[in-house]
Structure formats: C-alpha cells, structure tokens
N, C-alpha and C positions, 0 to 999 in steps of 0.2 A: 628272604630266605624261607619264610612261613610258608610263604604261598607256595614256591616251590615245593616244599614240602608237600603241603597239601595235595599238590598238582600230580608230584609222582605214587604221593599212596593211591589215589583217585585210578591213576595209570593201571598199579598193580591190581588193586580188585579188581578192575576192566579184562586185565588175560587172567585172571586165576583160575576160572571154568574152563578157558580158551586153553590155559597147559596141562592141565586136568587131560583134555581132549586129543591135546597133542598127543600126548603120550601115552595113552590107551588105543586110540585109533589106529594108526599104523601097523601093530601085533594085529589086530580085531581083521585088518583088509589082509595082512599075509597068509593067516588059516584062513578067510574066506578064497582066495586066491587058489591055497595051494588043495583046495576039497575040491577043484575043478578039474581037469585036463584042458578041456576043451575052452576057448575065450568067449564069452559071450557078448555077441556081435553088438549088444547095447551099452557098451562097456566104453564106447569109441570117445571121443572129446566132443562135444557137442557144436553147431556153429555158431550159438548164440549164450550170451551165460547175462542174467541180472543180478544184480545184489542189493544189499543193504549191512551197515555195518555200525556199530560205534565206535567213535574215535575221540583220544584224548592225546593235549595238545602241549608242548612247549614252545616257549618267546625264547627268540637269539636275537642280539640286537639292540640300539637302544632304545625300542619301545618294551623292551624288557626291564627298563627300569624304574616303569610304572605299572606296566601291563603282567599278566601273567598268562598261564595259558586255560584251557578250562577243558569241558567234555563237548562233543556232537553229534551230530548223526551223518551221515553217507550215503547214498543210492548210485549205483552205476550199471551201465549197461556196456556189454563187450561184445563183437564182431570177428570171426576168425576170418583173417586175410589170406594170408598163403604160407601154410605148413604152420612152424611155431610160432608166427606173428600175427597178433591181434591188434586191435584198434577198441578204445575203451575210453569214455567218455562217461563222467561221474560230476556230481552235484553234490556240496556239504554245508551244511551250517555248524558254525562252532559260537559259540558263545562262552566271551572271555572272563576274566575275575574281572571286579570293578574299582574304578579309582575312588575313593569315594571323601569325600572330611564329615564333618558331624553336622550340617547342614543339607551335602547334599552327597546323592549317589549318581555318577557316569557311568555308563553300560558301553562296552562295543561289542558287536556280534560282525563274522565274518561269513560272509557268503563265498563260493570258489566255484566257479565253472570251468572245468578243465574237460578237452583232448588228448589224445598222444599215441603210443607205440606202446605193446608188450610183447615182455618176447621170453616165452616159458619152455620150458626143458623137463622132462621127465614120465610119466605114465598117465592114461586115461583116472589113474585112483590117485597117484601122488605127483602135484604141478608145483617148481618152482618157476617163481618170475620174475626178469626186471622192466623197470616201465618207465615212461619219461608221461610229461605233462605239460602242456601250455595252454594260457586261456585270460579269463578274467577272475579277478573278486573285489571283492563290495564291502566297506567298513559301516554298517549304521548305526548311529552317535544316538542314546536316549539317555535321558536326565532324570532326575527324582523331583526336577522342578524347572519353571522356563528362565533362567539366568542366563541360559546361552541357547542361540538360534541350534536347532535341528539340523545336521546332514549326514549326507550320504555320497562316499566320494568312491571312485573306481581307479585300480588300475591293473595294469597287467602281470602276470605270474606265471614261474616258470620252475618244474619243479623232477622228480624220479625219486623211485625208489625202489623197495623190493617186497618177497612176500612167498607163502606159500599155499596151499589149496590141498586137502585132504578131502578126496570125495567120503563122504558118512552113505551115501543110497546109490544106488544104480536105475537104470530103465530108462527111456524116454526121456525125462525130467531129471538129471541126477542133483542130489544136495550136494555142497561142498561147504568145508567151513573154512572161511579167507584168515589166514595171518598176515599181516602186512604193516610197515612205515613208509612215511615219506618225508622228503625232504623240501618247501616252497621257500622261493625268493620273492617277492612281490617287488613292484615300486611304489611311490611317495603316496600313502592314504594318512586321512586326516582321522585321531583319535579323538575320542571325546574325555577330558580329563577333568574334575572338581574346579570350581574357579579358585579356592584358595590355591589349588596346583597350578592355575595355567590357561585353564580353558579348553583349548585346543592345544594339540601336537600334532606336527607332520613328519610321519616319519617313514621310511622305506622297514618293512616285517619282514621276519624269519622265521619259519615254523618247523619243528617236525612234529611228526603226528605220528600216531600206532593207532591202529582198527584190528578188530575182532568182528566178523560177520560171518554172514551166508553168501552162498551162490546157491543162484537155480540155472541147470542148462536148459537151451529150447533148442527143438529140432532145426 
C-alpha cells in the first residue's frame, strides 16, 4: 500500500504543470483564434508529428504483489494515413520499484516496443485520440549482488488507450502538449525478486500508464 502510495503521488506531480496547461491553454488558443478571420493555412495537421513524454506507471495483476509500478520516459513517432487515421509507433523504458530484503536489492526495468492505429477527432489546435498498440517488451533482472544468474526475457503486448493534444505554437513545426493513458497486457516475463522472496517469478503484467509530453509536427 506504501508503494502505491508513493506511486500515485509521483503520478500527481507528473500532471500538475501538465493541468496547470490544460487549463489556461484552450482560453489562450480561443482569443488567439477569434483575433483572426481569416485561417492561416499553417494551421493544418501536420503529416508527421515526434514526441517525447514522461510516464508514470501502475501494476494490475499478480506481479502486483511484489512489484509496483515506477516513472519513465517515452519517444514516438506518428504518420498520417488517410484523413483522421494515423499509424504511430513509440519506444518506453519504465523502471519499476524494487523487491528488495536487507541483504539484497532486485531491479526490473521494462522496455515496450509497440505499433498501432490512431484515430483522432477535433481541430488542427485541439486533437482528441483513441489508439490501439501491439508489439514487444523486455523485463531486465539486475541484482545488488550475483546470488542469481542475470536475465532478460521477452514477450508479446497488446495494449490502447486515449489522450489529448493542445497545439501551444503554430507554423511549419507546431508544438503540441500530449495528455494521454494506456492500458498494456503483456504475456509470461520473468521478474527478478530478492532470494529470501523467491528468486524468480514468472508472471503474465498489467500496466496502465499516464504521460505528459510534447509533440513536434514535420511537414
């Protein structure tokens, strides 16, 4: 319950700037909006968008009953396909709580390589979206000391969720700031646990995750 704890206050300061943003920005783009007439043709949705984001993590499951979930980072690159579907392909390292006794500390860090669909609705300054995700990710086991062999086990993941995009700049390049969760299933990866606990666990993980980032568009 600690950890939890910990986990979701970690959460909150993560959006605190990000609802700060929410809610000043939207007012900020209506008067810049309504001081136009005319649309300015750089205003459009871009075909290409990158980002980068931090995300923090919750365990469902029962590797939730050793594990907990922790903070990461995120980079992805998006592709517009045809009209409000995009294709959007992202890379994250999270790194968990640790299991740990008074002799030794277990680390697992997760790696996620995912594809998928998105499929957003609303204006060149304000994008909602829903997105789906399939692909790979990677659990790797490090120790406080060598009592148990090193690995590193993969399997497949499968995952969606939702999100919103507030452009902050316009022109060529526009900024956007991402709000967004997701929801991942994975199958059987192997955990690194203290050996008073166990050693190993294999267990099939449940994540959800919340990020706070950027977008850049390219032409």
């Amino acid at each position: 319950m600690k950890r939890i704890t910990r986990c979701a206050a970690a959460v909150l300061l993560l959006f605190a700037p990000a609802a700060v943003l929410l809610l000043f920005t939207p007012s900020a783009m209506m008067a810049q909006e309504a001081a136009s007439n005319e649309p300015d043709p750089r205003d459009k949705i871009p075909r290409w968008e990158v980002g980068a984001a931090v995300i923090g993590s919750l365990l469902v499951g029962d590797a939730s009953d050793f594990l907990d979930g922790g903070l990461g980072i995120l980079g992805a690159v998006g592709r517009a396909a045809s009209g409000p579907l995009w294709i959007r392909a992202d890379v994250s390292y999270l790194g968990l709580d640790a299991d740990a006794s008074p002799s030794e500390r277990a680390d697992n860090a997760i790696l996620s390589l995912g594809v998928g669909p998105e499929l957003g609705v609303g204006w060149p300054g304000l994008r909602f979206y829903l997105r789906g995700s399939a692909g790979l990710m990677a659990n790797f086991q490090s120790r406080s000391r060598l009592s148990l062999p090193e690995e590193t086990t993969w399997a497949g993941m499968l995952g969606g969720g939702l999100g919103i995009r507030i452009r902050l700049s316009s022109g060529s390049h526009p900024v956007a700031l991402d709000l967004g969760g997701d929801v991942f299933k994975t199958g059987e990866l192997a955990f690194a646990r203290s050996s008073e606990s166990g050693g190993v666990s294999n267990q099939e993980l449940g994540i959800i995750t919340l990020r706070a980032g950027l977008t850049v568009g390219l032409p």
